[in-house]
C-alpha positions, 0 to 999 in steps of 0.5 A: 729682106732677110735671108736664111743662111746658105741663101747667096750660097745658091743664088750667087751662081746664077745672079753673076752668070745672068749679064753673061747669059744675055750676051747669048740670048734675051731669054737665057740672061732672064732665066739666069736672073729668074734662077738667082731671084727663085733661089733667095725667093726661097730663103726669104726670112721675115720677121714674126711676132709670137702672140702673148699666149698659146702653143705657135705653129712651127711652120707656114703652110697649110694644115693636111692632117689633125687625127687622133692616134690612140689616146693622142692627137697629130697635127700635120702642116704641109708646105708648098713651095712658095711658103716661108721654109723656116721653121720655128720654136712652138714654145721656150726650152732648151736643147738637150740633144740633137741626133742624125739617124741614118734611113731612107730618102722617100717622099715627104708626103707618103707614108713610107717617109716614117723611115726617112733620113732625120735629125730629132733635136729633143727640147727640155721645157717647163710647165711654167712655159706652157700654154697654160701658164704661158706669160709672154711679152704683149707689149712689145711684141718679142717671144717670151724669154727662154727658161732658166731651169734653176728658176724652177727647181720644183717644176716638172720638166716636159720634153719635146722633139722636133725630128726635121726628115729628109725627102726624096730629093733631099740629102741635107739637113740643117739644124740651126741649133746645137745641145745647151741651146736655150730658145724663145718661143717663135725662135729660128730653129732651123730651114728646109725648102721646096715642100715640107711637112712638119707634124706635131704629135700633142701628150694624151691630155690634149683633146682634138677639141682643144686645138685651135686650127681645122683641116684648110687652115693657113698658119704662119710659123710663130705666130698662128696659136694651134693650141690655146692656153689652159687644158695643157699639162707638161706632158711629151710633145713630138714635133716632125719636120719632112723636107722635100729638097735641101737648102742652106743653114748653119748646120749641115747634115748630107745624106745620100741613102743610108749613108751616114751624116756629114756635117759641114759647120758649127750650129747657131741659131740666128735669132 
């Protein structure tokens, strides 16, 4: 089994303390292994193959909002506890930035989480990698390769941003990417833990009718399609992410308030 980065970082403690803990007590050397086993529970990572078409959730877990804003449409996945808290790329691009602004630490799932601690990491994609152009590998099952701009010099140019929000436990972010970034569709993108919410705001030519999924539905990050292909144009995509605790990653944001940013390492991407 794989685990996100940061996991051994946590369980460690209470694995090693656990032979210690049953010198005292039965009881506090099975909590201590229960501790270190929820921990990595938590950081689990497996493997997800994108299908060969189609805009792929961003996250396990269940889908709690899907209503029109205006002329767009907003989809909203909650994650419980015991869902996979890595969240995935919905589509190829390439990271053009990613940003750390400073706000509030409120509930994941109130409405007062808008003005929450986030980092946006803003993408840059082509029409051509799209839903409805989209030609991914269905042979082998990999995501479809990352755009290469100059390949596509006449292309109109699409940007989206995936904001990952702090909860009110949580006082850290961690991306897994950084700016000139190239992605996969179903690529690792970053990890949150203990109950998230990750929005998807579609552009103005995405009707409710076109997306895949209702209220109630399960999906898995990268592999459930809640956008099929065609209907798609290469307009802005906003993609939220709200965290409810912090949990281990490459890069590392930590937040207490309206405190600034504290990053603890260089970003990759464990792909």
């Amino acid at each position: 089994m794989k685990f996100a980065p940061g996991a051994w970082k946590y369980a460690i403690l209470p694995l090693l303390a656990a032979p210690f803990a049953l010198v005292i007590s039965a009881t506090a050397g099975l909590l201590s292994l229960a501790a270190g086993a929820g921990v990595l529970a938590f950081f689990r990572d497996p493997e997800r193959t994108p299908p060969p078409t189609g805009v792929v959730a961003p996250a396990d877990g269940r889908v709690s909002v899907l209503r029109e804003e205006g002329d767009r449409v907003r989809l909203g996945i909650f994650m419980n506890v015991w869902h996979v808290h890595v969240v995935r790329a919905p589509f190829a691009g390439r990271v053009t930035d990613v940003e750390h602004v400073s706000g509030a630490n409120r509930p994941a799932f109130s409405k007062e989480s808008d003005r929450n601690e986030r980092v946006h990491v803003r993408l840059e994609t082509d029409s051509s990698n799209l839903p409805a152009d989209s030609s991914g590998d269905a042979a082998d099952g990999e995501p479809a390769p990352a755009p290469d701009p100059d390949d596509y010099p006449d292309t109109p140019e699409s940007d989206a941003e995936v904001t990952l929000i702090a909860g009110a436990f949580a006082r850290r972010i961690h991306p897994y990417v950084e700016a000139d970034d190239d992605l996969e569709r179903g690529e690792r993108i970053g990890h949150i833990a203990f109950g998230s919410r990750v929005d998807v705001l579609f552009p103005p030519s995405v009707d409710r009718s076109d997306i895949a999924v209702e209220p109630g539905d399960s999906t898995t990050a990268g592999e459930t399609v809640v956008l099929e292909g065609g209907g798609f144009e290469a307009d802005d995509l906003e993609f939220d992410v709200t965290t409810e605790t912090p949990d281990g990653g490459s890069e590392e944001f930590e937040t207490d308030g309206d405190s600034d940013a504290e990053s603890d390492g260089s970003a990759s991407s464990p792909a």
